[in-house]
Structures are given as C-alpha cells and as structure tokens.
N, C-alpha and C positions, 0 to 999 in steps of 0.2 A: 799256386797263388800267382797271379800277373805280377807282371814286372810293373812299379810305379812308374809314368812318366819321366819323362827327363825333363821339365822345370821342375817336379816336384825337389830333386835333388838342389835346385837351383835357389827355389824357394825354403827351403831347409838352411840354406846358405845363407842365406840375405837373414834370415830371423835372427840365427847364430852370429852373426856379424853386429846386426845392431845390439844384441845383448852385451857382448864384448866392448862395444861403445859405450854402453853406459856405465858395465861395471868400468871402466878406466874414466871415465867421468869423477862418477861417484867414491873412487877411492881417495880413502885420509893421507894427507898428507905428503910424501916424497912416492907412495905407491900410487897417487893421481900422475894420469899422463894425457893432458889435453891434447896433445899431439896424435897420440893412435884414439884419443877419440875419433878426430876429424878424420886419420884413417879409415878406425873400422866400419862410422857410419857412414862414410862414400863409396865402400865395398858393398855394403849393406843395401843403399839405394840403387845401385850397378844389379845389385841381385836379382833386388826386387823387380825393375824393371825389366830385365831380362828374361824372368821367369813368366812374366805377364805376357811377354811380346811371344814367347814360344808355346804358351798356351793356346795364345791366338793365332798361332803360326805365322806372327809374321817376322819382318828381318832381323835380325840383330848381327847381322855380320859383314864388314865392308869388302867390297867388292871395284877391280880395276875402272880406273876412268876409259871414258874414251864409249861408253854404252856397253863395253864388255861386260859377260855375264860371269867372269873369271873372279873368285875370292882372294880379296889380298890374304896373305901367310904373314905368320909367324916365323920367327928363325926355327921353331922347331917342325915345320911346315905346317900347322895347326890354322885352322881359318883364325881370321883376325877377327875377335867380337868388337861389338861398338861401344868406345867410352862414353862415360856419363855425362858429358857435354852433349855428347850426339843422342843419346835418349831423351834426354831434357827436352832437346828440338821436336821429336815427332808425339811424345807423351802429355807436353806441358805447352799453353798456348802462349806467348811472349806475357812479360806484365804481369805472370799467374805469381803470388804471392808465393808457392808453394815452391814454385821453379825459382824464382829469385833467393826465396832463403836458401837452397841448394847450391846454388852458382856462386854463395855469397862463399861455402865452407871447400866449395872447387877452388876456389880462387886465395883463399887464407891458407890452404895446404902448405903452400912453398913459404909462407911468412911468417910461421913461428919456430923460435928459438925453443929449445928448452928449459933455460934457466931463465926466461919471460913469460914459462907457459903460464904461469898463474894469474899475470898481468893481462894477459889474453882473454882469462877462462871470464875472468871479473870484467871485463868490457863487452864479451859476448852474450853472456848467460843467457840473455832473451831469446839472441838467436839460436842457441841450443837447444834451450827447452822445445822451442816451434820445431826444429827439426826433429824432434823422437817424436812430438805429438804426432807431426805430419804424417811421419812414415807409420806409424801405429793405424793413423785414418786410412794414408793408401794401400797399405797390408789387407784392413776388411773391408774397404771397400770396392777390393781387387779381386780378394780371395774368399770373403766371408769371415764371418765371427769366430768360426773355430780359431782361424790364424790368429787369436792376438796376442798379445806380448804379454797381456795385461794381467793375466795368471802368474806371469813369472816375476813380476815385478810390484814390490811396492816401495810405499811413501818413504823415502831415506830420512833418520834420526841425524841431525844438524846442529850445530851452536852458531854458527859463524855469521850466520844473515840476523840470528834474535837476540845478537848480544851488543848493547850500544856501543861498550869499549871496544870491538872491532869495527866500529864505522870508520875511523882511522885510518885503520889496516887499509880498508877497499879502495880509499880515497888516492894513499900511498901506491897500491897495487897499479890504480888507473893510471897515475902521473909517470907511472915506472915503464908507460906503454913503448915499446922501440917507434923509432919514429916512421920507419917503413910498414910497422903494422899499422900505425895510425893513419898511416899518408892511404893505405890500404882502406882502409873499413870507409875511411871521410869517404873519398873519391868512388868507393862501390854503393855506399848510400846516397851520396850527391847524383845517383845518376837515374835511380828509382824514383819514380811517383811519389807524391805524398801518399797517395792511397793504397799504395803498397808497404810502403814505407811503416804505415800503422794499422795495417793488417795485423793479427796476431797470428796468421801464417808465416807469416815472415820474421816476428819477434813476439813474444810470450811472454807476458809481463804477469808479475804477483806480487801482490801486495798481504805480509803476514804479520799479524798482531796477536801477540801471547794474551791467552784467555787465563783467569784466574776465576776459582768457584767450584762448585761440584760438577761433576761427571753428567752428561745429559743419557738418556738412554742410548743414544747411538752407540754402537760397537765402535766408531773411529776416535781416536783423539784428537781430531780436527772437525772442522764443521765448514762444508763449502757451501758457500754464498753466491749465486752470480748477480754478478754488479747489474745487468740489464737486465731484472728482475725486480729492483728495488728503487723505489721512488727516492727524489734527492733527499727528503727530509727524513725519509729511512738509513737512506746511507751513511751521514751525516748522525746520525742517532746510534749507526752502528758500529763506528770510526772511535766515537767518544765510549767505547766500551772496554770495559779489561777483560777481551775474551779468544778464545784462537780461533780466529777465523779464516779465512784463506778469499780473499776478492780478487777475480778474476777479472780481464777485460772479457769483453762478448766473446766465446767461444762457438762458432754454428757447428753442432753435434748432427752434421747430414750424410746418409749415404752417400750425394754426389755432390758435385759442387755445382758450376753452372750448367753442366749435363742435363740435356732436356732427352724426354720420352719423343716419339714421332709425331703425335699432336699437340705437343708442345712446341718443338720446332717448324712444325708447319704455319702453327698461328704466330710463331715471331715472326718468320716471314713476311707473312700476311700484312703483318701490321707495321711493315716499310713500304706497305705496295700502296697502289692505287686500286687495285682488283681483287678479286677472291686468288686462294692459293689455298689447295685441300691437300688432305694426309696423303690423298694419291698423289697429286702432284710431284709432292715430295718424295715419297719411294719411287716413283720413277723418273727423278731426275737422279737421284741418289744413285740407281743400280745403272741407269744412265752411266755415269761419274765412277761404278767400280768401289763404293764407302758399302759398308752397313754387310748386311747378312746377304747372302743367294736370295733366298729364304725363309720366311717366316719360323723363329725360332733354332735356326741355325747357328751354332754359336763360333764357327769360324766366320770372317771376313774376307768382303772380297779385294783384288789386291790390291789398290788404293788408297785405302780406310785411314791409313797412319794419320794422325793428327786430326780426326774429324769425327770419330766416335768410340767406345769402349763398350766393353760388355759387361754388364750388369751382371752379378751371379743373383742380386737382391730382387731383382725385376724379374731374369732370366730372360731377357732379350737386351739388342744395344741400345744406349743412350749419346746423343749426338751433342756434339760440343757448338759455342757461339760461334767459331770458324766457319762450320761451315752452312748457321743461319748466313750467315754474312756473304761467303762466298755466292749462297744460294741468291740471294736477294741480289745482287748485283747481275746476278744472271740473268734477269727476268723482269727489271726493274720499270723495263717499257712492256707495252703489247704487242711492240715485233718481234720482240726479244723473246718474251714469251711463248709465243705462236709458232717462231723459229725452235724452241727449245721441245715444246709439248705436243707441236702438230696442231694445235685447233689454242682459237680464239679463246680469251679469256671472259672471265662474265664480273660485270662491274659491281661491286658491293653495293647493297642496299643500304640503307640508311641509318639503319641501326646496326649494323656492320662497320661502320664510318663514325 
C-alpha cells in the first residue's frame, strides 16, 4: 500500500485541530475555554493552509534574506515553516472578509484573560461562528466534499441565547469586557471597510425564535429560513410567529469566491480595455508571468502563482483570482503596452463588443 502524502498527515491535523476548537467552544460551563479555542483554530487554519500549499508544491518555509536560497532553522535545526500571518498574505487577497475575520482571532490571541474569557466569547460570537463556517468552506473547497467536518458535528442543545432572564447576564458579560480587549476589537474594526465589516465572512449573525406547535415532517427540530429568500412582508409575517426558526443573513453557499475560470478572467480583462483581449491572450501572458499550470490540466503550478490563482479539485483545473485581472489589465492597458507584451497589434472591439 503507498505511503500517503505528506500534506495528507498535515491536513488530518488542521481537521483535528478545528474539532478541538469547537469542542472547547462548545463546552458547559468552567469546562469552556475560549482561549484554546482561539488557539486550536489558529493551529487549525496554519494546517489547513499548509497542507494546500504542499499539495501544490509550493513554499511554506522561510528562507535567508539577502536572495539566499538558505532555509532559516529552528533551534532544533528543523526548516522554519511560515506562520499564519505569512499565509494570509500569499492565500488571501488584502480586504478578503475571510482573511480579516482570521487576523481579527491572530491579533485577540495575546488579549484574553481567563477569568474575562466569557466576556470575550459573548462580544465575539459572530466572529466565531464565521470563522468555523469559513474554514469548513475553505476545507471543500480546497480539498473536496469528502473533507468536511459536517459529519462530525451537529446543531449544540443550548438555553442560554432562548432564555429572556439571561439577556441580563449577556449585557453584564459585555460591560465586564477588559478594557484592552475592548480598546482591541474597537480599533481592529475601525480599520476594516464597511463592506467587510458586514460581510458574514467576517461576522455571522442569527437570529432564533422558539417555535411552539407540532412537529413538521422534517427530521430537524429546527427549520432554516434564509432571510434573502423571503420577501419583506414574508419576513415580517414570519418574526410575528411562535415558531423555531433560524434567520440567517445572506450566506453565498459557492465553490469559489471571486475566483474566475480562464474565460472569465480574460473577459474581466477585456472589459477595462479599450480592445479585444482573448483566453489566449491571457495563457500566455499568465505562462509569460510563471502563475497558472505548465499545462493544460496540470495540477501543480508554475513558480510564481502564489497569490494569483488556486486549484480547483471541483473544476479540476485552476481558477484565477481578481489580483491578477488587475495586475493583468494594467499591463496592457494601452496598445503599446500591449503589442510590447504579446508581440502583435491589438484588434479594436466591435460595437457590440463595447
């Protein structure tokens, strides 16, 4: 029997890491430790993305300045892998909702206390929750369906959000916040977008109302709704209801995010220029640039690629991120530029092209 890869062992780690997150999440009372949550799922995302970059063969290990090809060490002379700050950068494009809820629980690491963890847990929630969804998302849409968590985990049995006489409690919990955690969250919020800001990558918000009545056929004791599903005068019909429902905000349930296929990203292109810009174009200016495959259907990358594209296991070829529409489109942006880049003149769009 072969030996399994080596991310496999890597990705076996990252799964086990975020389980352990949630079970310390999820436990009652003095056995909850919001603290190794934020541990285990920074371990967890460290995994994950590790295990992705070594799939694709590419870096994950920092290496001497100065152009040297020399790995920095460990004290145990062990290569030095890259922390999760430094994957963020080549994984996640600046502004990605995904990446900012992650930098939000890098950066909360060093600022909780113990005997505040609960004042924390009750101020974060939202951002909690988006981080287990996220990394669930980037698990299959990394790795595929098989990976997901979603077997091993269900819906946790709760009082503490459905009971009025603890709205108290929470209100208490918040006020109890240390003031460096607060000085914390303000200041890491204050510096994100609005439209990140209420992304529900970045925070995850629900809204649950106890239902009373008989049982519907559904096997769940809950019934989910998405709120951008229902018109207002539905929603509003469905609020004034004594029933458990679970409203969501907009949740996008996608393979990718903004990751385009190759003639997708050739027509974003296109559609900053002044001229045609075709699929070929783009593969070879792309193989130009060292991004994307050798090769048609090749699923390593060439050495470049970091930050500008990912491989699809769903597709089975790569998908190219806005980066480098962006890069690309500035490269080309005139018809010197162009002609300098491709070797021959560009051809001007037709009218209904325009």
């Amino acid at each position: 029997m072969a030996r399994p890869p080596a991310w496999r062992h890597t990705l076996d780690e990252a799964r086990r890491q975020a389980l352990v997150a949630i079970d310390f999440y999820n436990r009652p009372g003095d056995r909850r430790s919001f603290s190794d949550f934020i541990v285990h799922i920074h371990l967890a995302w460290q995994n994950l993305l590790h295990a992705d970059r070594m799939r694709r063969k590419a870096e994950i290990f920092y290496r001497e300045s100065g152009g040297r090809r020399l790995f920095r060490r460990n004290p145990d002379g062990s290569k030095k892998t890259w922390d999760l700050s430094q994957c963020l950068k080549h994984e996640f494009h600046d502004n990605d909702p995904v990446r900012a809820n992650i930098e939000f629980f890098v950066g909360l690491r060093n600022h909780v206390e113990h005997r505040f963890q609960d004042s924390v847990l009750v101020a974060t929630a939202a951002e909690a929750h988006a981080c287990i969804i996220n990394f669930e998302a980037e698990l299959v849409r990394r790795f595929g369906t098989n990976e997901t968590l979603g077997s091993e985990l269900k819906f946790p049995v709760f009082v503490q959000s459905l009971s009025p006489t603890r709205y108290e409690e929470q209100r208490n919990l918040r006020r109890g916040l240390p003031t460096s955690v607060s000085t914390f969250i303000t200041e890491f919020q204050g510096r994100l977008p609005d439209t990140v800001r209420s992304d529900e990558r970045y925070a995850y918000r629900l809204l649950l109302l106890p239902m009373k009545g008989p049982k519907t056929e559904a096997d769940l004791a809950l019934n989910f709704v998405r709120q951008d599903e229902l018109s207002e005068e539905e929603l509003q019909a469905l609020l004034g209801q004594e029933g458990s429902v679970i409203v969501a905000e907009k949740y996008r349930e996608a393979i990718h995010g903004d990751e385009m296929l190759p003639k997708a990203a050739a027509a974003a292109v296109e559609a900053r220029l002044a001229f045609k810009f075709s699929v070929n174009d783009f593969t070879r200016i792309r193989k130009e640039w060292q991004i994307g495959p050798a090769k048609s259907g090749d699923k390593e990358q060439l050495p470049k690629s970091d930050g500008y594209c990912l491989y699809s296991p769903a597709f089975k070829q790569f998908v190219y991120r806005p980066k480098l529409v962006e890069r690309m489109a500035e490269a080309v942006d005139t018809a010197e530029k162009y002609q300098a880049l491709l070797k021959h003149a560009p051809a001007p769009k037709s009218k209904t092209d325009s």
